[in-house]
Structures are given as C-alpha cells and as structure tokens.
C-alpha positions in Angstrom: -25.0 52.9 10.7 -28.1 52.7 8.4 -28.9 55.5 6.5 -32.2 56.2 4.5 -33.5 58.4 1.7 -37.2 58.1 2.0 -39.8 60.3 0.8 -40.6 63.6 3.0 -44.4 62.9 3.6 -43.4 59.4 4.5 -41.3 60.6 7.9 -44.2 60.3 10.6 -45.0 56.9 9.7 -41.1 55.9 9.3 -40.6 57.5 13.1 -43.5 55.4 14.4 -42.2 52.6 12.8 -38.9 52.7 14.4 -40.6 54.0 17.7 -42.4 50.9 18.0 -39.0 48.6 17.6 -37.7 50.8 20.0 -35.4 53.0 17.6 -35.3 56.6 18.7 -32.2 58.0 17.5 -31.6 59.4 14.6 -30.6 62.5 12.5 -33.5 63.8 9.8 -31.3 66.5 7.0 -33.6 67.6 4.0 -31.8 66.8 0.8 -32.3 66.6 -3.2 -31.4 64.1 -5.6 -32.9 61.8 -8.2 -32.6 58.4 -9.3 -35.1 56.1 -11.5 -38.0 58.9 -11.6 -35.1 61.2 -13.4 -37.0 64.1 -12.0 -40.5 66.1 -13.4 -41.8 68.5 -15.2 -43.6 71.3 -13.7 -45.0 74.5 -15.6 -44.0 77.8 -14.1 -45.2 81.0 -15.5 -46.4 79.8 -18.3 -43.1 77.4 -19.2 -42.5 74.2 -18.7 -39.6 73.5 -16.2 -37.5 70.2 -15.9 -37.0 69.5 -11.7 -34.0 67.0 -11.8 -33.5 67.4 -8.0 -36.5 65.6 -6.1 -36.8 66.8 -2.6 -35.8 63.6 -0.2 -35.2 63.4 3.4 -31.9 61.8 4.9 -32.3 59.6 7.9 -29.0 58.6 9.6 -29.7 56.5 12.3 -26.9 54.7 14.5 -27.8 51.2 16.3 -26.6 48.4 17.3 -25.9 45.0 15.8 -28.9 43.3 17.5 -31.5 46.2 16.1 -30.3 46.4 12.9 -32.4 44.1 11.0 -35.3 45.6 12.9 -34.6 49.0 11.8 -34.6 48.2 8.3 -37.8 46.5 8.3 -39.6 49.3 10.4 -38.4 51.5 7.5 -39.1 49.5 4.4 -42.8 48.4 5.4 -43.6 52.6 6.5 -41.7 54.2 3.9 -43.0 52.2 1.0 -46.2 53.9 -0.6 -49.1 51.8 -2.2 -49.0 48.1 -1.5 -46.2 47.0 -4.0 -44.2 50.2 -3.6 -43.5 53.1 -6.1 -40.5 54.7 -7.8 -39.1 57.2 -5.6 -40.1 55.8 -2.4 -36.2 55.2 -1.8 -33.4 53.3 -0.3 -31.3 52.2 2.1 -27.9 51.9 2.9 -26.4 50.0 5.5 -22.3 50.8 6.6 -20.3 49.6 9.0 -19.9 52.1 12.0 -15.8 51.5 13.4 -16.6 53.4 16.6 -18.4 55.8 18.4 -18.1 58.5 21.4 -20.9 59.5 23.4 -19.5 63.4 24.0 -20.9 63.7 27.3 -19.7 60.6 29.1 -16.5 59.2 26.6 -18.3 56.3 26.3 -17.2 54.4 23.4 -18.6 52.0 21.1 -22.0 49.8 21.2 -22.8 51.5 25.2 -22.3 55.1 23.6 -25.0 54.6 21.2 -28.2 53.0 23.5 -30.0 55.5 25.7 
C-alpha cells in the first residue's frame, strides 16, 4: 500500500504519471496538515491570520510487489515542483498491505487488486 501526501495542483500530473506505468487505482481524500513549511500567514479583513493546516491531497493507492517501485517513481518525479523540489511538495509512505478482498468476486490477495 503506498500512500502519498502531495500537493493539490500537483494531482493531474501525479495521475498521468501513474497512468503511464500502468497504475490506475487509487483513492484521492482532500486533507490538511503541515510539516517543515509550519504553515502561512495570510491577511483577512484587515488582520493577519496564521494557517497551520496546509490543504494536501491523500493518495492511497494499492499494487502489487512487482509495481511498487514504479509507483513511487511516477509519483516523486510529477509531484515534485521546480527542478530540485520545494518544501511542501510532500511524502510518501510505503506499508505493508496483509491481504485484500476484491468485494465483488472474494478474490483475495495480489489477483484482487489488478484489473
């Protein structure tokens, strides 16, 4: 299971990415959070406002072993902004997935997660 905080403006490049290795699954949840940029400061009416929470995307995306590499690459080269990268362009996580059930069939494992 990889799962990837990446920048919201940086999804239709990310998808294109994966689409091109072949990686079509995947769940996209808007989410908030910071890390090294320790949020902003915006003014609103006239005051100045400290934004902790940084608007993020959450891509969970279930493959297997063979495309997992793959994945991580297609992600890292279209979610990185600039050419060295910036702060806030996010991470990755990679966890072991024990099982899986595809609902409509009761496969299980590696077959239930492939087309």
């Amino acid at each position: 299971m990889i799962v990837a905080i990446i920048r919201p403006e940086q999804l239709e490049a990310v998808q294109q990415a994966l689409n091109e290795r072949d990686v079509y699954l995947m769940t996209v949840t808007d989410v908030r959070g910071c890390g090294r940029q320790r949020g902003y400061t915006e003014l609103y009416r006239g005051n100045e406002v400290q934004i902790r929470l940084i608007p993020k995307l959450k891509l969970e995306i279930a493959v297997n072993e063979p495309f997992v590499e793959a994945t991580i690459e297609a992600i890292v080269h279209a979610a990185r902004t600039g050419t060295t990268g910036n702060i806030g362009d996010g991470k990755i996580f990679v966890i072991s997935l024990e099982d899986s059930v595809r609902i409509r069939t009761g496969e299980r494992g590696p077959e239930s997660i492939g087309p």
